[in-house]
TORKOLKE-114248 format. One record per residue (C-alpha): residue in one letter; x, y, z. Coordinates in Angstrom, 3 decimals. Each point is the difference from the previous one (the first is absolute). Layout:
REM residues N
<node 'A', <X, Y, Z>>
...
//
This chain:
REM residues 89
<node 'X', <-43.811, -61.804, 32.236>>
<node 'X', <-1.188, 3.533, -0.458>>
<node 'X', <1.259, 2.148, -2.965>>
<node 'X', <1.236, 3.721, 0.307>>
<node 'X', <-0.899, 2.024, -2.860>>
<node 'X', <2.107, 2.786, -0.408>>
<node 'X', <-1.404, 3.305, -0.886>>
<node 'X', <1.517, 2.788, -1.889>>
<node 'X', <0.351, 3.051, 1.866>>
<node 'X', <-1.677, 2.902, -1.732>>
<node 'X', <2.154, 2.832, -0.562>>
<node 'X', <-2.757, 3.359, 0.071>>
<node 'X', <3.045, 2.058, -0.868>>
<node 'X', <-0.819, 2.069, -3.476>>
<node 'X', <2.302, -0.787, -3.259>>
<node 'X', <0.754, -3.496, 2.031>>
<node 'X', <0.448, -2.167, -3.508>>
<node 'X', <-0.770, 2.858, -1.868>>
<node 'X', <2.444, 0.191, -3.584>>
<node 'X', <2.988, 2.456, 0.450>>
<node 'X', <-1.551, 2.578, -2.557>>
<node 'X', <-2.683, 0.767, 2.270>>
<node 'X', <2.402, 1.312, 2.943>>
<node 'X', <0.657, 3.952, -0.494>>
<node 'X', <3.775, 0.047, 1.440>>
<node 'X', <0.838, -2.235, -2.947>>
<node 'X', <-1.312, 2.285, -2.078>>
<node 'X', <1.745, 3.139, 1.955>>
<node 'X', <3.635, -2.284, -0.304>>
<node 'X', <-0.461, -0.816, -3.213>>
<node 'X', <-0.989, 2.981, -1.448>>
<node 'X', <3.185, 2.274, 0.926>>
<node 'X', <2.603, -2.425, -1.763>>
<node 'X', <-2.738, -0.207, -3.211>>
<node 'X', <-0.271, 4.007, -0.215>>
<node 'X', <4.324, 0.223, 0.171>>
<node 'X', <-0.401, -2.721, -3.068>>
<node 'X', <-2.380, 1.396, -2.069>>
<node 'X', <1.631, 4.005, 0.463>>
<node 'X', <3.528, -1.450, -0.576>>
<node 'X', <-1.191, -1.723, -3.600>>
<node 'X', <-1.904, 2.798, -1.142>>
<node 'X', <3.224, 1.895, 0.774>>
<node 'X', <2.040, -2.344, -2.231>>
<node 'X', <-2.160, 0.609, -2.770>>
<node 'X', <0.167, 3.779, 0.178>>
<node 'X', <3.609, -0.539, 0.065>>
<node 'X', <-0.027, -2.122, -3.166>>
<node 'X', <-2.646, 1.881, -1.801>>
<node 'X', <1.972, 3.351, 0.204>>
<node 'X', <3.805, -0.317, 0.123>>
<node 'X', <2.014, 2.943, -0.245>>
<node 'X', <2.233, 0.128, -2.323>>
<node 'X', <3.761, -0.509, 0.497>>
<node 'X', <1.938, 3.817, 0.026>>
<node 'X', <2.909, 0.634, -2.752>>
<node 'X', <3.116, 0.343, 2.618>>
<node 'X', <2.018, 1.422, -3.350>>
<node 'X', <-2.519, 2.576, -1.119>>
<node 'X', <-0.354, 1.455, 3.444>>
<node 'X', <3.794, -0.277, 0.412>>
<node 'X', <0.248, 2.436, -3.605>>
<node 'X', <-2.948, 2.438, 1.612>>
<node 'X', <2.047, 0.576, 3.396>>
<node 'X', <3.546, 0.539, -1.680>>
<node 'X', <-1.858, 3.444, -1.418>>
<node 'X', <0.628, 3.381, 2.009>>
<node 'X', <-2.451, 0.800, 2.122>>
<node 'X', <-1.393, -3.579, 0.126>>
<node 'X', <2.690, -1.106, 2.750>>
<node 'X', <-1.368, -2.927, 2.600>>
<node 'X', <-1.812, 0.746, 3.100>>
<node 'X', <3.154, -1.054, 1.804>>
<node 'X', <2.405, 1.666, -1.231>>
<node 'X', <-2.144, 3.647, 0.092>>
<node 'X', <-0.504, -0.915, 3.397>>
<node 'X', <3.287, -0.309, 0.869>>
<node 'X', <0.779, 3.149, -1.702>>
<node 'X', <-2.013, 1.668, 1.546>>
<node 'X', <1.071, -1.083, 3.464>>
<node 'X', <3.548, 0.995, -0.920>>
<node 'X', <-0.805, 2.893, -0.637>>
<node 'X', <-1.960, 0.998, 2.811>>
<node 'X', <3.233, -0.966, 2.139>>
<node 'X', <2.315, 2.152, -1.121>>
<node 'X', <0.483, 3.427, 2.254>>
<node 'X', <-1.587, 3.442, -1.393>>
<node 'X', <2.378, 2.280, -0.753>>
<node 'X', <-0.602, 3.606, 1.153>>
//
């Protein structure tokens, strides 16, 4: 009785049982998601390290009731109505 050995093919193509680190496209996929991840924590902590602080509704309320200090709306709409309104000769 005659034995067959079985040979394993060779596989000459490069990176062929090669570790997944050493492939560049993982590196190119990976690194797009990582750079998103890093920029969106370092723009939570700007946001935590300098909060703006929360506006007085009341106090700006008190400044706008004063002649002359009247809201951008309503001089706007002023001045609209008055621009309507026919010349008089």
């Amino acid at each position: 009785m005659s034995t067959i050995t079985q040979t394993k093919p060779t596989d000459n193509r490069p990176g062929v049982g090669a570790p997944w680190w050493k492939f560049p496209i993982v590196w190119l996929v990976v690194s797009g998601p990582l750079i998103v991840v890093v920029a969106s924590l370092n723009m939570v902590a700007i946001a935590v390290r300098h909060v703006d602080p929360v506006l007085d509704t009341t106090q700006m309320a008190k400044e706008a009731s004063k002649p002359g200090h009247a809201p951008a709306v309503q001089g706007r709409n002023r001045a609209a109505d008055t621009a309507m309104q026919p010349a008089e000769h």
